[in-house]
Every structure is written in C-alpha cells, then in structure tokens.
C-alpha positions as CSV (number, residue, x, y, z in Angstrom):
1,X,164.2,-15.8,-4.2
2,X,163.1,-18.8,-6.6
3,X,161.0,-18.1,-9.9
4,X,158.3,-20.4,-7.9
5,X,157.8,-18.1,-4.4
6,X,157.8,-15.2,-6.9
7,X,155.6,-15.9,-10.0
8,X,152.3,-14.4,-8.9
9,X,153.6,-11.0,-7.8
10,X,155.4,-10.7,-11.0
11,X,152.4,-10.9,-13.4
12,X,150.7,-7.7,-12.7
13,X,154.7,-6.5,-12.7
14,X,154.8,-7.9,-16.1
15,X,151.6,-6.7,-17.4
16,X,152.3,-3.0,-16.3
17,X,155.6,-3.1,-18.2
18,X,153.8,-3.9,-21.6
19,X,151.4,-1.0,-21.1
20,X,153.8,1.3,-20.0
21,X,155.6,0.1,-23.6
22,X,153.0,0.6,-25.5
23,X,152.5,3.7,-24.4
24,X,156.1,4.8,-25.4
25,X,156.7,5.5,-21.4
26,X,159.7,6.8,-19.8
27,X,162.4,4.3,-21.4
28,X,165.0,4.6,-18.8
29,X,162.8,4.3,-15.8
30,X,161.2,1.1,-17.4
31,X,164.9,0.1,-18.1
32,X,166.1,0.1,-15.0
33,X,162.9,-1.3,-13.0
34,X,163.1,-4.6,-15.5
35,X,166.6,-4.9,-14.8
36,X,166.6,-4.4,-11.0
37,X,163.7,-7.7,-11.3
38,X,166.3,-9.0,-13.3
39,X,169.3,-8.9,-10.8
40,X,167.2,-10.5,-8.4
41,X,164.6,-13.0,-9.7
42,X,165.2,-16.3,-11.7
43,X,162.3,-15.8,-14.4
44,X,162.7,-16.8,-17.7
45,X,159.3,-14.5,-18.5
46,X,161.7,-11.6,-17.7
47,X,164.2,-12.7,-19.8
48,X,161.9,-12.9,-22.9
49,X,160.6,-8.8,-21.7
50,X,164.0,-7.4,-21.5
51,X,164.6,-8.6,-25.1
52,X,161.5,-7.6,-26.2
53,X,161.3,-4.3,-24.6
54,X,165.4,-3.6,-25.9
55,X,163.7,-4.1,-29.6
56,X,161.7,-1.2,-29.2
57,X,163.6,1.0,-27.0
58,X,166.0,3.4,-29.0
59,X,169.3,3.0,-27.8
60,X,170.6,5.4,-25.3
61,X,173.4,7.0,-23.5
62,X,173.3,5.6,-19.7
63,X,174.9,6.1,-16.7
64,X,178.0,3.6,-16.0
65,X,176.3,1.6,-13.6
66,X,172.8,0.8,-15.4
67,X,175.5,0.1,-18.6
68,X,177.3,-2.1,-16.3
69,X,174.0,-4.1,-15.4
70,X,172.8,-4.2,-19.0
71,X,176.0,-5.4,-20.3
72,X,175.9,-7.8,-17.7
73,X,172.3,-9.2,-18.6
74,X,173.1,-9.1,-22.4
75,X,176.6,-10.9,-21.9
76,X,174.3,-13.9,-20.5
77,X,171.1,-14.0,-22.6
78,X,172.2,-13.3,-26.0
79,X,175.2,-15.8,-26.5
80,X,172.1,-18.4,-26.5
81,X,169.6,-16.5,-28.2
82,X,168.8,-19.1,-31.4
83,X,167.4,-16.2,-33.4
84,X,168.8,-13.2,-35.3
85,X,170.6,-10.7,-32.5
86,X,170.0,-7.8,-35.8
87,X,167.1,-6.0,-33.2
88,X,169.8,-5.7,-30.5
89,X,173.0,-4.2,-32.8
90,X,172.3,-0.6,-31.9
91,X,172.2,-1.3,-27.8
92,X,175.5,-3.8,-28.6
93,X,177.2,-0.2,-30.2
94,X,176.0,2.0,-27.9
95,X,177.4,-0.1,-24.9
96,X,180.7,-0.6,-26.0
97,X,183.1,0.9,-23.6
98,X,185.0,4.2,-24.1
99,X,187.5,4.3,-22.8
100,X,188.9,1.2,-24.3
101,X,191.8,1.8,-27.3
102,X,189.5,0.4,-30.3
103,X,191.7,-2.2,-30.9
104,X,190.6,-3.9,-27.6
105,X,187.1,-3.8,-28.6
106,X,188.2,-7.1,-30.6
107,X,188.2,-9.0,-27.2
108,X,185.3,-7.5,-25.5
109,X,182.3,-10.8,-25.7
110,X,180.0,-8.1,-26.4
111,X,181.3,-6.5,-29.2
112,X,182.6,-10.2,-30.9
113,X,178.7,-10.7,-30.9
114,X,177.9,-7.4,-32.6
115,X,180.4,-8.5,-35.5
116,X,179.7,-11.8,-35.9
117,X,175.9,-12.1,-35.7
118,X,175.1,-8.7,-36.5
119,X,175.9,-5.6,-39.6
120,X,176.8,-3.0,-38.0
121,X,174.7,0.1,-38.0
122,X,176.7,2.7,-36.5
123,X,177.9,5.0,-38.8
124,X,181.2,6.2,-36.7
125,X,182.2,2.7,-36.1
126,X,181.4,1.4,-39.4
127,X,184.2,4.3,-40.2
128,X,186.5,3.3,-38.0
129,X,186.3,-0.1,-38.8
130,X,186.3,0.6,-42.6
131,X,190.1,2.5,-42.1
132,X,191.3,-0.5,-39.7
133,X,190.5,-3.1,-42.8
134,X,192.4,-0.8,-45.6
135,X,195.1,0.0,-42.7
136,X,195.6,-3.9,-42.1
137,X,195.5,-4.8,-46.3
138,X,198.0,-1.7,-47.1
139,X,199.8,-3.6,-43.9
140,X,200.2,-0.5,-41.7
141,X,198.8,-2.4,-38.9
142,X,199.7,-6.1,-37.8
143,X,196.2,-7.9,-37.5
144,X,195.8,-11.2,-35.0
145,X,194.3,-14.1,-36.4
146,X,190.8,-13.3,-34.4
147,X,190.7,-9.7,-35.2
148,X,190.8,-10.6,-39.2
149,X,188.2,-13.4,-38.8
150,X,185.4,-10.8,-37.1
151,X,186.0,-8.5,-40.2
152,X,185.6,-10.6,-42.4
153,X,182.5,-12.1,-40.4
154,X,181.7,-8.1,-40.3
155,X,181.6,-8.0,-44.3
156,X,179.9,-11.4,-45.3
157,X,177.1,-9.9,-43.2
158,X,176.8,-6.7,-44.6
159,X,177.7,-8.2,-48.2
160,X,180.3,-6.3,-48.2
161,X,179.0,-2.7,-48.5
162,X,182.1,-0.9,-47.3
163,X,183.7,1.6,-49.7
164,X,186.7,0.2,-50.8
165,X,189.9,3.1,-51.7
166,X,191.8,3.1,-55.0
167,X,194.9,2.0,-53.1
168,X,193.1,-1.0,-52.0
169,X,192.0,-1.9,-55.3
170,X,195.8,-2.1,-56.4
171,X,196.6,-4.4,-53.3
172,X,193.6,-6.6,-54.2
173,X,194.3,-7.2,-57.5
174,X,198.1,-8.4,-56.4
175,X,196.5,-10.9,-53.9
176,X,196.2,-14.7,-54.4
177,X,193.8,-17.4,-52.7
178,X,196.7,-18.6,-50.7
179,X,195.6,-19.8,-47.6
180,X,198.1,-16.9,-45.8
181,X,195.6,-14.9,-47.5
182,X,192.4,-16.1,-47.7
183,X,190.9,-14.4,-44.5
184,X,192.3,-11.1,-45.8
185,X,190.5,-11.8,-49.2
186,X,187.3,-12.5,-46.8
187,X,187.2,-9.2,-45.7
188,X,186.5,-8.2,-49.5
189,X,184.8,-10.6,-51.1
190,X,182.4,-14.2,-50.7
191,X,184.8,-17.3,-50.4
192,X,181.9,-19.4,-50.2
193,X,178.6,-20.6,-51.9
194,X,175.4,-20.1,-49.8
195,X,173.4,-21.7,-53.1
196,X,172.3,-24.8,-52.4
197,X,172.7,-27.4,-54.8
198,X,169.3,-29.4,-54.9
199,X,167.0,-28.4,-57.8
200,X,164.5,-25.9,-57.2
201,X,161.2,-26.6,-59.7
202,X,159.5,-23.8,-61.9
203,X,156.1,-23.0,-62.4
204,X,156.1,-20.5,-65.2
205,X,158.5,-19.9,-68.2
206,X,160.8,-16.9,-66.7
207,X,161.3,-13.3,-67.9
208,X,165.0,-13.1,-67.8
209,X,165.2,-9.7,-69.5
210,X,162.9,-8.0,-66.9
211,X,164.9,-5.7,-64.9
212,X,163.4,-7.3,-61.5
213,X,164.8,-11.0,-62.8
214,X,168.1,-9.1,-63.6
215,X,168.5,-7.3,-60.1
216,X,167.5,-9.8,-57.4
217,X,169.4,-12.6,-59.4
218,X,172.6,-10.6,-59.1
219,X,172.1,-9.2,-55.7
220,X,169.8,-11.7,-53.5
221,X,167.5,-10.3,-51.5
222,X,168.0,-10.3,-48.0
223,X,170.7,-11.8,-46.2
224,X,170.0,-13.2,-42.5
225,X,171.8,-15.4,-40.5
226,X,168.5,-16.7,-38.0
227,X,165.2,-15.8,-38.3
228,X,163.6,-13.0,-36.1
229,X,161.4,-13.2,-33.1
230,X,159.6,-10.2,-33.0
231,X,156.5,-11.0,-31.0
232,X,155.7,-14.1,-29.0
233,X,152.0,-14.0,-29.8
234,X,150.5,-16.6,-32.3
235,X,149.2,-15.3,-36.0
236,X,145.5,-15.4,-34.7
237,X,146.4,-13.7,-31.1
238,X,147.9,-10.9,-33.0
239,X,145.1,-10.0,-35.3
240,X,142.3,-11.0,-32.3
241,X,144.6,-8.3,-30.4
242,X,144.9,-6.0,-33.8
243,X,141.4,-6.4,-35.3
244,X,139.2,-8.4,-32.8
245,X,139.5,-10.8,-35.8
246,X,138.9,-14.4,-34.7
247,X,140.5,-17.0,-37.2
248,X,141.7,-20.5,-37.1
249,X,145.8,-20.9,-37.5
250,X,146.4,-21.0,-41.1
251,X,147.1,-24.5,-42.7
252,X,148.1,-23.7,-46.1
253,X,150.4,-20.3,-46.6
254,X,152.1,-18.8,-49.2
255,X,154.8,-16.3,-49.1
256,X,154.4,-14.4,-53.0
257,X,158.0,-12.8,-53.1
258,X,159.6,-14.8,-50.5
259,X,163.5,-14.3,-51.5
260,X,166.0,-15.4,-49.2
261,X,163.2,-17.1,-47.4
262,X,163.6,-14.9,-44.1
263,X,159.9,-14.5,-43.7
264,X,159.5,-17.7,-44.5
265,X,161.7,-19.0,-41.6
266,X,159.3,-16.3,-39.4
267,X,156.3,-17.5,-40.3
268,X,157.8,-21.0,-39.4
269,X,158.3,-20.6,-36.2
270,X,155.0,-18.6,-35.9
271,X,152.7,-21.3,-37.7
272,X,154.1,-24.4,-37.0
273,X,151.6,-26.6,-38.1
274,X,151.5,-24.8,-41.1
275,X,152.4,-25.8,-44.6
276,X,154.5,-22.8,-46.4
277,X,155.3,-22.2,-50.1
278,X,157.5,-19.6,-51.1
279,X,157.7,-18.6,-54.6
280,X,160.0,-15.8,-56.1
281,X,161.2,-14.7,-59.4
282,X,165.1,-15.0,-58.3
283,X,166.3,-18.9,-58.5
284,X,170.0,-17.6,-57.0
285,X,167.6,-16.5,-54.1
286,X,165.4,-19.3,-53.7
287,X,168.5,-21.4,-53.6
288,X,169.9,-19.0,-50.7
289,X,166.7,-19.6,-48.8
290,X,166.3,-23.2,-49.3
291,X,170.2,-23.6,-47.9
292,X,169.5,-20.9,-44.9
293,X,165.8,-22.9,-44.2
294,X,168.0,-26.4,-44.1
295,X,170.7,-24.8,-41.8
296,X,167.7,-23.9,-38.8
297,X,165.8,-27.1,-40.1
298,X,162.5,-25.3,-40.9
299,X,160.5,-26.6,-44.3
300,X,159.0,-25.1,-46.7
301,X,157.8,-26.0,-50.6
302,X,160.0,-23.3,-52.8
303,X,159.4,-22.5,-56.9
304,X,160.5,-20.2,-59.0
305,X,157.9,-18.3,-60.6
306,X,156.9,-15.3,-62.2
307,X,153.8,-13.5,-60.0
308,X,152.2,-12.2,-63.4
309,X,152.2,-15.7,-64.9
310,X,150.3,-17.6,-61.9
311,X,146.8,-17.1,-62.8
312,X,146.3,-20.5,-63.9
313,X,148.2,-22.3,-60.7
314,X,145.6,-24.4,-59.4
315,X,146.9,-23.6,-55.2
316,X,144.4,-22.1,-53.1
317,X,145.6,-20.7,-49.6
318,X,144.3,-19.9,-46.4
319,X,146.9,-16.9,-46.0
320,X,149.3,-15.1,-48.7
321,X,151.4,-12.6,-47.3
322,X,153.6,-10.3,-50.6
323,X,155.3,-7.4,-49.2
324,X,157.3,-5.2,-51.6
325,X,156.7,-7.0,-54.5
326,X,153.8,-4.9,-56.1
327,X,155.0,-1.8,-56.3
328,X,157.9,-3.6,-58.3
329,X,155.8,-5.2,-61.0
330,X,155.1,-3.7,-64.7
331,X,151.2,-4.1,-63.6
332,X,151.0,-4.2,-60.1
333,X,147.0,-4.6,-60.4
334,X,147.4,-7.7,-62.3
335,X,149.4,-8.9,-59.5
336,X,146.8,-8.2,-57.4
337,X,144.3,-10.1,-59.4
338,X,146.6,-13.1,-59.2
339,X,147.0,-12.8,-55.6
340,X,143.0,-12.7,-54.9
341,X,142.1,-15.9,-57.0
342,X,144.9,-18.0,-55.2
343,X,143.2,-16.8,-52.2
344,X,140.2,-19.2,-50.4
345,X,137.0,-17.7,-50.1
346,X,137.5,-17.1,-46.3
347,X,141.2,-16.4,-46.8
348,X,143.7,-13.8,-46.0
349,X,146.1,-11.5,-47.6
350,X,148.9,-9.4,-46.2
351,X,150.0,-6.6,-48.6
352,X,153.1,-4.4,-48.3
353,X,153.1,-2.0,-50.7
354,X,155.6,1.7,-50.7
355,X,153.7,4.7,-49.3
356,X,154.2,7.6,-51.9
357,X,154.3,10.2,-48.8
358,X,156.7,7.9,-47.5
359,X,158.9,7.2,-50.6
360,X,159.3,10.9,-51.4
361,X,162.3,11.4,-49.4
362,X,163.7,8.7,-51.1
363,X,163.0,9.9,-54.4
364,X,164.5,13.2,-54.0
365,X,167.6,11.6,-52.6
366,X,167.3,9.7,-55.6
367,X,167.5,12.8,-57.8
368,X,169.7,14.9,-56.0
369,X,172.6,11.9,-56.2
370,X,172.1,11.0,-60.1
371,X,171.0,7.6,-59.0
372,X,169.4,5.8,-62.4
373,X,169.1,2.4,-60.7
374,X,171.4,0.7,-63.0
375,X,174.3,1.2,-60.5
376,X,177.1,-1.6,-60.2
377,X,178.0,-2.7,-56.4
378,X,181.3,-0.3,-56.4
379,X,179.1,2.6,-57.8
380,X,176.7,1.9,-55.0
381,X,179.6,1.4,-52.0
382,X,181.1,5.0,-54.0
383,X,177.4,6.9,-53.5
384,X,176.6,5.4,-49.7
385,X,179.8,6.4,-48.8
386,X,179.4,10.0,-49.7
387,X,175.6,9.6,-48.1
388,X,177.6,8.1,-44.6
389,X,178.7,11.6,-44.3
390,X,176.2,13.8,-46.3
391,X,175.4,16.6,-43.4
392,X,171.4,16.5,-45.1
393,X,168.5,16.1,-43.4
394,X,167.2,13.0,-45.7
395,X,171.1,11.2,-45.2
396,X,170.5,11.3,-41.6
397,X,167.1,9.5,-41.8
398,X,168.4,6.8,-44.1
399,X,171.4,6.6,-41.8
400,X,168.9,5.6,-38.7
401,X,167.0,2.9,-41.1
402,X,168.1,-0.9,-41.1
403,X,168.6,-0.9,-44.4
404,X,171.3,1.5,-45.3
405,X,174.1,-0.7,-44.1
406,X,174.0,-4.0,-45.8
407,X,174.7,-3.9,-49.9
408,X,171.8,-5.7,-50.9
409,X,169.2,-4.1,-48.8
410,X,170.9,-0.6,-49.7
411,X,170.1,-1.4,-53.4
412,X,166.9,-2.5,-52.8
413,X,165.5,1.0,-51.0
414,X,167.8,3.6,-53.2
415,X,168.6,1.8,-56.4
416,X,166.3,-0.2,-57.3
417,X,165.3,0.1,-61.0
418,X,161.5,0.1,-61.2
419,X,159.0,1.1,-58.6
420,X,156.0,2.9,-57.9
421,X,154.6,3.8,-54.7
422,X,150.6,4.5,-53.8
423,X,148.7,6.8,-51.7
424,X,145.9,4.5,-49.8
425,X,142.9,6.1,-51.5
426,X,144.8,5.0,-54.7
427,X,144.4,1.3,-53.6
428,X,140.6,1.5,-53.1
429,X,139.4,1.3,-56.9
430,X,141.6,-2.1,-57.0
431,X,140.4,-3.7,-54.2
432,X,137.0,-2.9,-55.4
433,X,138.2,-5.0,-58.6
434,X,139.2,-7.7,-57.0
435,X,136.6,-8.2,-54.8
436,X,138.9,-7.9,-51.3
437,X,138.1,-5.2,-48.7
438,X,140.6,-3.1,-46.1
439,X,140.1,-5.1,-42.4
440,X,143.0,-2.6,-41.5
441,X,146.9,-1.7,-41.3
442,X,149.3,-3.0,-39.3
443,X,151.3,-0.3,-38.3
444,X,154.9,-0.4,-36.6
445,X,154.1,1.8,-33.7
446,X,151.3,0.4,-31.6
447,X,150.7,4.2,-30.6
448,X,149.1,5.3,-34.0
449,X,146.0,3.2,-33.0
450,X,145.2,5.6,-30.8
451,X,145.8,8.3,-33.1
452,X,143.7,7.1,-35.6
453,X,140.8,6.3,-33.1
454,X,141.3,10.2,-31.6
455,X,140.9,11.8,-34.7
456,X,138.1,9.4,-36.3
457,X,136.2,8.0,-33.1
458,X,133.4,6.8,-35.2
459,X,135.6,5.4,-38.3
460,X,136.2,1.8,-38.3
461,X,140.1,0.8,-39.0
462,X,138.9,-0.2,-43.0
463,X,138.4,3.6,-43.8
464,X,141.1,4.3,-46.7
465,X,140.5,8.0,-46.8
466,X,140.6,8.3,-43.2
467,X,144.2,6.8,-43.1
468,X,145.3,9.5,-45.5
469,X,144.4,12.3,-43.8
470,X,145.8,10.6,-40.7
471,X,149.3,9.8,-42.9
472,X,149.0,13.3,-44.1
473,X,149.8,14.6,-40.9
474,X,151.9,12.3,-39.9
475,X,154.3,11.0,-43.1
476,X,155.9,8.3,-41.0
477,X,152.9,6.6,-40.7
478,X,153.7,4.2,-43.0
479,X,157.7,4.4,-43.1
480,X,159.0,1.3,-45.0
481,X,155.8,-0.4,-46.2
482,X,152.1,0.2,-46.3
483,X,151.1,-3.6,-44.7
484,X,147.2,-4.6,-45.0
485,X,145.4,-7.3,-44.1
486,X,142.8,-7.7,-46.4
487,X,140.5,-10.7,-47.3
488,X,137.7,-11.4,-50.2
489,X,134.3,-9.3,-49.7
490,X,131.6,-11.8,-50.3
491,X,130.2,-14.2,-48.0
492,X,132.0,-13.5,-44.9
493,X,130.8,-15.3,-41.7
494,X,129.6,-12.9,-39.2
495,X,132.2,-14.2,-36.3
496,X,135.2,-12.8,-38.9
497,X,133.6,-9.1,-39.1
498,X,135.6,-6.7,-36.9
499,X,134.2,-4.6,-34.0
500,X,135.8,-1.3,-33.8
501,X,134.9,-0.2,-30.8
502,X,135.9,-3.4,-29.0
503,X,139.2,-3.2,-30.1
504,X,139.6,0.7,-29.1
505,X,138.5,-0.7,-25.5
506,X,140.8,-3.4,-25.5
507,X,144.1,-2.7,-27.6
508,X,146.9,-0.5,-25.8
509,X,146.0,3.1,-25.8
C-alpha cells in the first residue's frame, strides 16, 4: 500500500495514538498497533510517532517476536536519525539479545549504536562492560581493533565515569602514547581537545575564586554529541497547547547559563529564525559549545559572563530561558532581578529552579555518603561506584535518572558545591519584586495537568500555593527542575492572558 492511497485513514490513527499517550495507556498494546502500521505502510509520520512514543515509553521486557519487529524498525530509522539517539539508550539495552556470549554484542548494529552515540545507562551492563575494559588493560582478554574503539567511544561519552581498580592504576601509569596504545589509553582518558580555538569575548570581569567558576571550568557542563528533538511542535504551538498563550516566534533569545550550548543547539532547530545568545560563567564550556554548535552548523552569539554582573548590559530579549543556574548563585534573587530588566516588556522567561521536596532525597544521599562537594573525579568514580550497587531505596532512584551515568552530569546533581533549592510559595515574594507573575509550569508528564485541574477545578495554572499542595502529595512533581514560564506583570495585552478553562477543554486529559 503507498503512503498516498493511505494518508487519510491514518490521521484519526495517528491522532488516537497521541491521546492514548498522553494518557499513559496500555504501552504494549500501543506498541504493537504502531508497529503493525509500521510493517505495512510507507509513512514517514509513523516514523516520527514510533520515536516519539519510544521517548516516553519505559522500556520493557517483550515477547521475541514484537522484540524482533522493534529491532527491526530501530535497525532502519536510527542509523539516520541526525539528532542525539540518548532518549532511545534504555530500549537499545533492553533489546539486546540474550542469549548471545557478551562478547558478540560488539557486532550486533544495535548495540554498536548504543556505544557510540549513546552513555550507557544500564547498570548491569555498565558492570560488565566496566570488568571487560580492566580485563583487556591487565591483558587477560585479547581485544579486536573494533571492540577497543566502541569502549573507548563508550567512555568519551560518559567522560569517563567508570571506576577505575588499583591494579589498573599501576598498568596506566606504565603506558605510553604510542600509537599501539593510544586506543587503549582512550578507554581512560580524552586524547583530544573539543575547545575550540576562536576567541570567545567577555562581558563582565570574572569571579575566578567562586566555587561555580572553579567547578564548571574543570568539569564542563554537559556533554552531547547532537542536539535533541523532543517535540516536533513550534515554541508558540507548545505554549498555545500548554497555556492557550498566543505569541509571536521569538526573534531575539537568550540562553542565561547556556554551557555546553546543548539547549542552545535545541532551541536552534526549534526557532529558526531566531537570533540566540548564550552566556555562561565557564569559558572551557563556552568553547565546547561554540566547537559542538560549528560541528551541526547551527549559530549562535556566545560570551562569557558573570549572571550577577549583567545589570548594566544594554540587550533586551524577547525570550530568556536559565535553568539550574539560580539555585547555584550566592543571591539567586539578584539573579532574578537581572534576568527581569533584560527581559522586553511583553517578553518571556523560562525558570528552572531545584524543588526542595524534590532535592531532599538528594540531600540525604548527600549526607549519608560524606559527600562535601569538593570531591576530585576519582573520589566521585570511587562513591558512584559504591552507589551502582547500594541496595537503598534513594540509589535505585538515582540509578533510573539520566544523570547518574556520565561524570560531569553525576557531579552536577550529587556534588555540586553550592545550592539551594525552593518550595514554590517561596518564589512568590520575588516575583512580586521583580514585577513578573507565574503563567504556569511546564511539567514532564502531560498527566499532572489533569491532576492539578481535578483537585483545583476553579484555580487557574498561576496559583503558587495550589502547586504545593498538589507537589505535596505528589513529590515527583517537579523531579529534576521546577520550569516556569513567567513574563513581566504590567501592561499585558489582553490576547496574552491565559484562559484556564480553555485549556482544561482542550489539552490531553
């Protein structure tokens, strides 16, 4: 059947899938209607919903012969994917086959994908993958050429967060930079320079004693190979669809904390016509991004800056987006303030800031390992190891997050060396400051919508205290960052004020 003769009946097909989605339906019934369309329709808008639908589906245990057919599927669309495969390592290690010696894994197309464009984030193969590496440097096992080059593909990734034995410490020490030993030595350590070399310009004199400067300059902040696609909808569809909020595509946006410049590369490919500026307090960073930007051939104006020191920049912007870089600062309301008077008077800002409800696991991990947050990298590859076992109830969360199993992102949620974190009632006095009011939260499961709007029918989604009593019964809520939109209270145009009920009619519940 061609994708022409079968385009029409596929759209209700298509639309029925995303509300079954959102609604968390059954997974494995959804799974296996998509990929039955799959096996027998040419439609590239399937395509796009398998991937999308894989991203929020947890991985599961199937049957041999829907494996077989999602293996199948995956073996064809992801080779050619253009942007980051990280949503899909968790379905790439749950499909790898059993009953093939582990050894073999090294040839299988599926697995080669997981270790070259993915970190792995499976605890028992990151075990068994940790003992082949110290097994083929103490040279109990003969590695081939190809094998060595996806481990050390594996451990540039994850910046090399394995734990590394005594016994391999010895051996490494004895090792040269011959080239008979350079992909060996790549399994432990960078052999190349993702800086780039072209001179990034500074805007404010820099606090290089600040423990911030210190830790992102030695450990930048994250790593990604491509950018993510995690929604195909435009910025304005997705807060229309969030917030019945109607608003023209941003022309001039700045990322306050960019780093590595991954959500600059996002926000790229999301706003087009847009004209980005990233700023961050790490040069070593901002030379990582402006290297990784080049490499996809995306643009965007970088400086390094200090947040604290911007209030006389003369910018104004139609959007800022700053996630997780308030709760870092010595005066995150200062922060704020500088934010608010870069904004335009109709403008937007995106906040991330940490949940305290949602840090407190964290915290008492924190405590209950002796972590100060001055750590080295080998005292921080010697505590997650311990944690990649730890039978506790808080190891096994941080095991399932994304950010356990690279070094740099590890550092940044258990070691870092100054943070605070808020509950949202907390935030209200500031924004009354700074002049900005709550248009709502956007919250990683679509589902808590319709929590909020069961328990509070008659609350609109800018209700701080309502939020907390909803994230008080529900602590995951707001599991990695608290992100707000929010925008300057004076003067807004009637067609920007949200309509709650509208969106209760109309969003996914």
């Amino acid at each position: 059947m061609s994708a022409t003769s079968s385009r029409d009946p596929i759209e209700p097909l298509l639309v029925q899938i995303g509300r079954e989605l959102a609604r968390r339906g059954p997974h494995l019934r959804l799974l296996r209607q998509l990929l039955l369309l799959l096996d027998r329709l040419e439609d590239s808008r399937l395509d796009q919903e398998l991937l999308l639908l894989l991203q929020e589906l947890p991985a599961e245990t199937l049957e041999p012969e829907l494996a077989q057919r999602l293996r199948l599927q995956l073996q064809r669309l992801l080779p050619d994917l253009n942007s980051s495969l990280q949503p899909y390592a968790s379905w790439l290690s749950a499909l790898l086959p059993d009953q093939m010696p582990f050894q073999a894994w090294f040839q299988d197309s599926l697995f080669k994908l997981l270790m070259s464009r993915c970190y792995v984030m499976n605890p028992v193969l990151e075990q068994k993958l940790t003992s082949l590496r110290r097994k083929i440097l103490l040279g109990q096992v003969a590695a081939e050429p190809e094998m060595l080059s996806l481990l050390s593909q594996q451990c540039q990734l994850n910046g090399f967060v394995w734990a590394i034995s005594p016994e391999e410490k010895q051996v490494l020490d004895t090792l040269s930079a011959e080239p008979e030993q350079t992909q060996l030595l790549a399994c432990y350590q960078p052999l190349q320079d993702l800086s780039s070399k072209a001179e990034i310009p500074s805007l404010t004199p820099i606090p290089e004693q600040d423990p911030c400067y210190r830790f992102y300059s030695e450990s930048p902040y994250p790593r990604w190979l491509a950018p993510e696609r995690l929604a195909l909808e435009s910025l304005p569809d997705q807060l229309q669809a969030l917030f019945n909020l109607s608003i023209a595509e941003p022309q001039h946006v700045l990322v306050a904390g960019c780093g590595t410049g991954q959500q600059l590369a996002q926000l790229a490919l999301q706003l087009p016509q847009a004209q980005l500026t990233g700023i961050d307090l790490s040069l070593s960073a901002l030379e990582y991004a402006q290297t990784s930007l080049s490499q996809h051939q995306l643009k965007a104006e970088l400086f390094q800056a200090d947040l604290l020191a911007l209030d006389h920049w003369e910018q104004r912007f139609d959007l800022i987006s700053c996630g997780g870089v308030l709760h870092h600062l010595a005066d995150p309301l200062a922060g704020l303030k500088v934010l608010t008077g870069l904004l335009k008077p109709n403008g937007l800002l995106k906040l991330g800031v940490y949940s305290h409800r949602a840090r407190s696991p964290i915290w008492a991990l924190r405590e209950a390992c002796g972590i100060t947050g001055q750590e080295s990298p080998e005292e921080v590859r010697a505590i997650r190891a311990q944690l990649l076992t730890d039978p506790g109830e808080a190891a096994h969360w941080l095991r399932g997050t994304y950010d356990f199993y690279t070094l740099e992102t590890c550092r940044d949620l258990l070691f870092h060396p100054r943070e605070q974190a808020f509950y949202l009632p907390d935030l209200g006095p500031w924004l009354a400051e700074c002049n900005l009011e709550l248009i709502g939260p956007e919250l990683w499961q679509p589902s808590f919508y319709k929590l909020f709007a069961q328990a509070f029918p008659h609350l609109p989604y800018s209700d701080l205290q309502a939020w907390d009593q909803l994230e008080a019964q529900y602590p995951s809520l707001f599991a990695g960052l608290m992100v707000l939109w929010l925008r300057p209270r004076a003067k807004q145009p009637a067609e920007l004020q949200q309509t709650d009920d509208w969106t209760r009619q109309h969003f996914w519940l």
